[in-house]
C-alpha positions in Angstrom: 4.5 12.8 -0.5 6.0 9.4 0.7 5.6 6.7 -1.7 4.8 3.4 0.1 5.9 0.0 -1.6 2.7 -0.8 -1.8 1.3 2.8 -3.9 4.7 1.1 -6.1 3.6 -1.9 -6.8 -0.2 -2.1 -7.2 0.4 -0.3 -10.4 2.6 -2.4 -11.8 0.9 -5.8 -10.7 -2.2 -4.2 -12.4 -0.2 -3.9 -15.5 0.8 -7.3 -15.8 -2.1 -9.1 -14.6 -4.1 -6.9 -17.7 -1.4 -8.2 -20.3 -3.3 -11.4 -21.6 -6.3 -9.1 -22.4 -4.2 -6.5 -24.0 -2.1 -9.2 -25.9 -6.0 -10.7 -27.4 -7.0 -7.0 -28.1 -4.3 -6.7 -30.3 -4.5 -10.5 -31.5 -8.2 -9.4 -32.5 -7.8 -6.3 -33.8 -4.5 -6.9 -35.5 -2.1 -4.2 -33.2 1.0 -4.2 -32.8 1.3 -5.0 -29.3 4.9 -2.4 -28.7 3.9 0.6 -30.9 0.1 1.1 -30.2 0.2 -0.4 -26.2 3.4 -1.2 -24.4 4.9 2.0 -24.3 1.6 3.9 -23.5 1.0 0.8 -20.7 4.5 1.5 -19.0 4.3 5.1 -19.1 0.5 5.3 -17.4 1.7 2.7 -14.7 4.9 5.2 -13.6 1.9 8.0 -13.9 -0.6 6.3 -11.4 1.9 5.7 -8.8 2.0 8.7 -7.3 -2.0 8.7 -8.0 -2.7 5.6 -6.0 -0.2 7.1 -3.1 -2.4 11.2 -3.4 -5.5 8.5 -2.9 -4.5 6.0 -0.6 -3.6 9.3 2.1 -6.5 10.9 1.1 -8.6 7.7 1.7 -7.3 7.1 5.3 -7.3 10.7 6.3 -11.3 10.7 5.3 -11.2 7.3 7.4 -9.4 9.0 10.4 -12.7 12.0 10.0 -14.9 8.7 10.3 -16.8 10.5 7.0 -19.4 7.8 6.4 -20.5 8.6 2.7 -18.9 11.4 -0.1 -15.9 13.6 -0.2 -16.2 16.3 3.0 -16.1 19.5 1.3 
């Protein structure tokens, strides 16, 4: 499976335009940021990479089948 840049980076610029609300989550409920989030934050983000590129492939190809509603089965 090809990665595009763009399966790359919409993970990460989802991870660092959620960081204010994960910084006042943990401001709130008193978390360390680095031992209950960040770690757990970066490793999701390198796991939905190749996500986002399985469903961005899958997405077109059901666009190419012109599939108006649902997942053909």
């Amino acid at each position: 499976m090809n990665i595009s840049r763009r399966d790359f980076w919409r993970p990460i610029f989802g991870l660092i335009a959620l960081q204010p609300l994960v910084l006042i989550w943990c401001m709130y409920f008193d978390l360390d940021y680095l031992q209950n989030l960040g770690i757990f934050s970066i490793v999701c983000t390198l796991y939905l990479i190749p996500v986002y590129a399985w469903y961005e492939r899958k997405c077109n190809d059901m666009e190419k089948m012109q599939a108006l509603v649902g997942w053909p089965y």
